[in-house]
N, C-alpha and C positions, 0 to 999 in steps of 0.2 A: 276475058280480060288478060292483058301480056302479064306477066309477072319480069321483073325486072332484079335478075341476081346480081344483090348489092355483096353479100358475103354468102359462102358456101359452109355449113355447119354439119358435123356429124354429134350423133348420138351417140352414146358406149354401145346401143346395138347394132351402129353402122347404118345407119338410115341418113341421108342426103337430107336436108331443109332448106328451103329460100325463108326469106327476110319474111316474105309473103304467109309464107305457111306458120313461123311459130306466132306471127301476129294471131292465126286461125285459131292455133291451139291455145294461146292465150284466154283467148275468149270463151271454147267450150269446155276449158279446167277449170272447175267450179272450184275443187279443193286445191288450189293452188299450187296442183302439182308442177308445174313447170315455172322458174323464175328467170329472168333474164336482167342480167348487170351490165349495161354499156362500159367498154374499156379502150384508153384511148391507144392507138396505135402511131408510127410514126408518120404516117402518111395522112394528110389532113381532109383527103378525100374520102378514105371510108372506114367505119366503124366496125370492129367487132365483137362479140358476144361471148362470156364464161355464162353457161347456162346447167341448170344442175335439174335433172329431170328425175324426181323421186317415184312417179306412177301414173303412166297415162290415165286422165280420166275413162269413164266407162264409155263415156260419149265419144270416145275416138279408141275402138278394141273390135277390129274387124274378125268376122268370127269363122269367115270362109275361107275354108285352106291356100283357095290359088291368090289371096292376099297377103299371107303370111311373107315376110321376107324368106327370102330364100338361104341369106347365110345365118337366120334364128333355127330354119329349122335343122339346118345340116350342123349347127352347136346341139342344138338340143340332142337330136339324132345321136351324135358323138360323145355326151355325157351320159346316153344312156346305156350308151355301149360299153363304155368307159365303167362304168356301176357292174353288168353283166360280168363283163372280163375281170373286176377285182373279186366279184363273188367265187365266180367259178377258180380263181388263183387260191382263193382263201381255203374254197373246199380240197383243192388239191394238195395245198401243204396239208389239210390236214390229213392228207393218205401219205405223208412220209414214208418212202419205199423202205427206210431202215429204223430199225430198234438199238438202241445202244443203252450198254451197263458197262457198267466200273468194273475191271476185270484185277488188276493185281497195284498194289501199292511197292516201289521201292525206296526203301530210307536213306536218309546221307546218315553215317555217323557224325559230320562234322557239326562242331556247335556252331548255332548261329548261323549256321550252312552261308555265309557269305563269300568265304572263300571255295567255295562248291557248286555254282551256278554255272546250269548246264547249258552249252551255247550254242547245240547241233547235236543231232541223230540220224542216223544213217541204219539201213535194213542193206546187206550185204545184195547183191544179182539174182541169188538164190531165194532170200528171201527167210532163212537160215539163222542168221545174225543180226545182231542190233550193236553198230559202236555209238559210244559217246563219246565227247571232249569239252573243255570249257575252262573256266579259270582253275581247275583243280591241277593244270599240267600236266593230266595221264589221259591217254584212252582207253576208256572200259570196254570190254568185247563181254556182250551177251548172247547166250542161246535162245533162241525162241520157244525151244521146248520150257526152258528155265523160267520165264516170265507169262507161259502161258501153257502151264503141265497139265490142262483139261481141257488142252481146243474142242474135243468133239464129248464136251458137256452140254446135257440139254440146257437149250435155253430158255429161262426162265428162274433156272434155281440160283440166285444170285447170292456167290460167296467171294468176298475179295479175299485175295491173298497176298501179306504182309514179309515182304522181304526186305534184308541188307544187303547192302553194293558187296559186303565184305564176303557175303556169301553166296550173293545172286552171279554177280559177277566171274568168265571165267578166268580171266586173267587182266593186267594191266601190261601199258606199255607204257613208259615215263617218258614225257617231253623237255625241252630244254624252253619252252614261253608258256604262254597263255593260249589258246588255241580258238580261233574263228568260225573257223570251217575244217570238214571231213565230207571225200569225195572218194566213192570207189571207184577204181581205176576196171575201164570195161577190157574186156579176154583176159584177165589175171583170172579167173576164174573166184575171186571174191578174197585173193592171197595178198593184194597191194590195196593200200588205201593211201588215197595224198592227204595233205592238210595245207592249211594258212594259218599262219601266226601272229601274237602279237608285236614279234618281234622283226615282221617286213619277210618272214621266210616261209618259202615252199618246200616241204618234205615228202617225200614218199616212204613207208614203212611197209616192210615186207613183212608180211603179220605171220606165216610157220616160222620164221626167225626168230622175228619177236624186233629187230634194229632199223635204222635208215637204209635208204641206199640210194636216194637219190635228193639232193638236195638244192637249193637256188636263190639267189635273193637277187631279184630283180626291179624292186622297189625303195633301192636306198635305205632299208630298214623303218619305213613306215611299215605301219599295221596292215595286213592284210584279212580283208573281212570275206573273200569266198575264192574256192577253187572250182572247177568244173574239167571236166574230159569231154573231147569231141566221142562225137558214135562213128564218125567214118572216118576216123585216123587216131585208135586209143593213147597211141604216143604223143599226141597235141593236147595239152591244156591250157589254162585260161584264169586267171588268179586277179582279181579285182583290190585296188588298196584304196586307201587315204591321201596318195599323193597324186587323186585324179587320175589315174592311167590304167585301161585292163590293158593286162599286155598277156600276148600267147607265145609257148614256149613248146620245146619238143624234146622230151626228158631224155631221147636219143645222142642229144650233141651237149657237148659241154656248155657248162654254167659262165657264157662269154656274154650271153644278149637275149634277148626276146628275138622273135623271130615276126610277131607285128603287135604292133601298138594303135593304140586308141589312148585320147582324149576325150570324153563325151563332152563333155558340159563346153559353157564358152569362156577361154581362159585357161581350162584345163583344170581348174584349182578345185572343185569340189570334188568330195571322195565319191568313189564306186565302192557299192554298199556290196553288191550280188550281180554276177555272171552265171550264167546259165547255155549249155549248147541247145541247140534244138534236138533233141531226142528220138524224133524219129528220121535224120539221113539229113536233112536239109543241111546247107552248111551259110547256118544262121547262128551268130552268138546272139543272147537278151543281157544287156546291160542295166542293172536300177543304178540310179545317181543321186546324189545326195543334192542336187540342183532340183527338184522333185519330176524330173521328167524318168523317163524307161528310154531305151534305145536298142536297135535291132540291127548289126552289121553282118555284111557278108562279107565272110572269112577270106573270101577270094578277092575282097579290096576293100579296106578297110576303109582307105582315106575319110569318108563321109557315111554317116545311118544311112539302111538305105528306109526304118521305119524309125519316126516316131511318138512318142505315147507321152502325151501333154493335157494331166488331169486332176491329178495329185495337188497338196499344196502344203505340203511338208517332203521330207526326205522320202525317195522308196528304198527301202528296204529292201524286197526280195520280189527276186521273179520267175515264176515256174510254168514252163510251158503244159496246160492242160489237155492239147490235143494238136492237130496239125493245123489248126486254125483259130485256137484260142489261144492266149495266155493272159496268165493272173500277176499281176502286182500287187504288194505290200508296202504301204506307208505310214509315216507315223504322225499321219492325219488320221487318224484311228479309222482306215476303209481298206477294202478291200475293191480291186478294181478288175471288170473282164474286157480283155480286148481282143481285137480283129487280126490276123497277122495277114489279112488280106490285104488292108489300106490303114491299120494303126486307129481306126477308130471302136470308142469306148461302146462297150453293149452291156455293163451292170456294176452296181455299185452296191459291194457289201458292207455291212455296217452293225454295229450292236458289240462288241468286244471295244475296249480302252489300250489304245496306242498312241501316248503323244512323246516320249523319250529313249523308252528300249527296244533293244531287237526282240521281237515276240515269237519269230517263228514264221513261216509257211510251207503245207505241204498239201500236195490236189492227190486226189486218190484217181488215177484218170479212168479207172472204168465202171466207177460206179459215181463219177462226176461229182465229187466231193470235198468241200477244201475244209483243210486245219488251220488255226494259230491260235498263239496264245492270246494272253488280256494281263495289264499291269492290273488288272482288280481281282488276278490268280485267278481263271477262271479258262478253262479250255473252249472256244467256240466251232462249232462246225457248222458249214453254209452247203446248202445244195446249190449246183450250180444255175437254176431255174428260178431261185428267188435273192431278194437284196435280205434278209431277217433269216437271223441262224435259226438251223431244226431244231439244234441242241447243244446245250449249254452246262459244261460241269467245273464244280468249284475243286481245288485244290485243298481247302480250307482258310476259314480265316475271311473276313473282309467282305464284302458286298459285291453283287454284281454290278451295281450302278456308282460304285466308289473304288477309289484308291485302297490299297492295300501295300505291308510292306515289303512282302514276297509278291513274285510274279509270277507266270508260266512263260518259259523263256526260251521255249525249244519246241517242235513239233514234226512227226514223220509219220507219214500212212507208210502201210505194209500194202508193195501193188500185189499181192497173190491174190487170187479168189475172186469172185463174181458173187455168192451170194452169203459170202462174209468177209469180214473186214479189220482191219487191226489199225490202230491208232496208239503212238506212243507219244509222251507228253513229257517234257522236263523243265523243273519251274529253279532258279535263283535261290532257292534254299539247299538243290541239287537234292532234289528227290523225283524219283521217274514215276511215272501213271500211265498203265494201259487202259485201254477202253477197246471193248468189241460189239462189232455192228454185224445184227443179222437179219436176211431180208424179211419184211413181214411178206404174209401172204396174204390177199384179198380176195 
């Protein structure tokens, strides 16, 4: 008998019907699994059908595999594989290659610590040093030894130790603003550090001195929120503000111009949060914009990105190249994002730390693939870079992990030295510092 296709109908499982055939099934669904509602369309010639199919009867459940649909079984196939791969991910976090403990506490004296919130950490070239800066208008220069006088303590015997700035610290350097950012300056041998301020200005301080000496305002006296240094021309830096524009500069020629400019966004008018060089040779800057997009130009023509990175959906924050082919952004979509610097496409999406107003921080440990930042719920998070869910998660005190708190953790920097340990320093809005050290387990 011809069957005559009056309308063509799929099922959610993708199965083709003629008019013909749900007539059939009609009839052998005893339990009235299948109903069909005539609905009228514009066309006076033919009819179509919303049809809601709750359970094939038993009488039509072919049981011989080479009837089976072909795209049921290649789903099934794929949820089952899908089940295997989450198992086997779940067992593997739980072999987390690293152990971490609370290693030293340092105190603000300040009451209220409001005006002592730390806004950037820095581990000198060596490895040596830890500066800080922030709303206190000084930077604090630490030793490593000072902050961690028992690196080669067994691990396992956990003792924190409770220091003050007043005493931890080796010395200050007093600023004339508020301070954003701290970058050390590559071949000084760890002697020059730059900064960005609140007050639209670039410094360089020559830290055996202890003074300036090199200075620049290239932003009309807007804020500037990050510095950076090329790896293959140390005299080139890169200073991102609030009036939209990174501009690069080369602290060899007088304080007359930038030497190139960038606008990311479209308009030019939203600020750059964080600039960053590519770190190993490439001559690629990474741009975050407060437009929520990331951007990638080559140093050698800026006119246009040549990547990028549209994912985000609040501001980003920061960006830090993780390897010569990944980089991490920070936004204050409360995620963490990994991308391609092959073609700018996203490969994972961190998550679990509270970011929706301040700068929290980020820093990637690159050889043991490990990212920092902080959480407005004062809480330190660190992500391997193989899952979206932190390894591990420590409180500052005060407040919940899954709530607001009135302090925050506000600063974050891995120590790149070592392979099978690790340093992580933390600075929260009350302007009090936390180490943490990671060592590898063995299995």
């Amino acid at each position: 008998m011809d069957v005559e296709w009056i309308e063509i109908l799929k099922n959610e499982k993708g199965i083709t019907l003629s008019l013909y055939f749900i007539n059939y099934l009609r009839k052998i669904s005893l339990d009235g699994s299948l109903s069909l509602v005539p609905k009228r369309r514009d066309s006076d010639t033919a009819v179509t059908y919303e049809w809601e199919m709750r359970n094939f009867s038993t009488q039509f459940n072919p049981q011989t595999p080479e009837l089976e649909n072909p795209k049921i079984q290649e789903d099934q196939k794929r949820e089952h594989n899908t089940g295997e791969e989450e198992e086997e991910e779940e067992e593997e976090r739980s072999r987390c290659d690293w152990e971490f403990t609370h290693s030293t506490v340092v105190s603000s004296g300040t009451a209220g610590g409001a005006t002592d919130t730390i806004g950037v950490i820095e581990f000198d070239p060596s490895d040596t040093l830890v500066v800080t800066g922030g709303i206190a208008r000084k930077i604090r220069v630490y030793s490593v030894k000072t902050l961690l006088p028992d690196e080669n303590h067994k691990h396992g015997e956990h003792h924190v130790r409770s220091l003050e700035h007043n005493n931890a610290c080796d010395y200050y350097i007093y600023t004339p603003a508020k301070l954003s950012s701290l970058r050390w300056k590559p071949g000084s041998s760890g002697g020059i550090l730059g900064s960005g301020d609140y007050d639209g200005v670039v410094t360089e301080y020559d830290l055996h001195r202890k003074i300036p000496i090199f200075e620049r305002d290239e932003h009309g006296g807007r804020r500037v929120w990050s510095v950076d240094y090329s790896h293959w021309d140390p005299f080139v830096g890169a200073s991102g503000s609030d009036d939209g524009t990174m501009q690069m500069w080369d602290s060899r020629c007088d304080a007359t111009g930038s030497i190139a400019k960038a606008r990311p966004s479209a308009g030019g008018r939203a600020a750059v949060c964080c600039v960053e060089f590519n770190p190993y040779g490439d001559p690629l800057v990474a741009v975050g914009c407060a437009d929520r997009r990331a951007y990638g130009y080559d140093v050698r023509k800026m006119a246009d990105p040549v990547l990028i990175f549209d994912g985000h959906q609040k501001p980003v924050a920061y960006v830090r190249f993780l390897d010569e082919r990944m980089m991490v952004t920070s936004g204050t979509d409360g995620s963490l994002r990994l991308w391609s610097m092959d073609d700018g496409g996203m490969i994972r999406v961190y998550m679990g730390h509270v970011n929706s107003r301040n700068f929290v921080g980020l820093s990637v440990w690159r050889t043991g693939g490990l990212l920092g930042c902080g959480s407005e719920n004062n809480h330190v998070f660190v992500y391997d870079k193989r899952w979206g869910d932190p390894v591990w998660v420590h409180g500052f005190g005060g407040g919940s992990r899954d709530g607001y708190d009135p302090n925050y953790v506000s600063s974050v920097c891995w120590r790149q030295a070592g392979e099978d340990g690790c340093t992580l320093v933390a600075g929260g809005s009350d302007g009090s510092l936390q180490v943490i050290v990671g060592k590898r387990r063995a299995f």
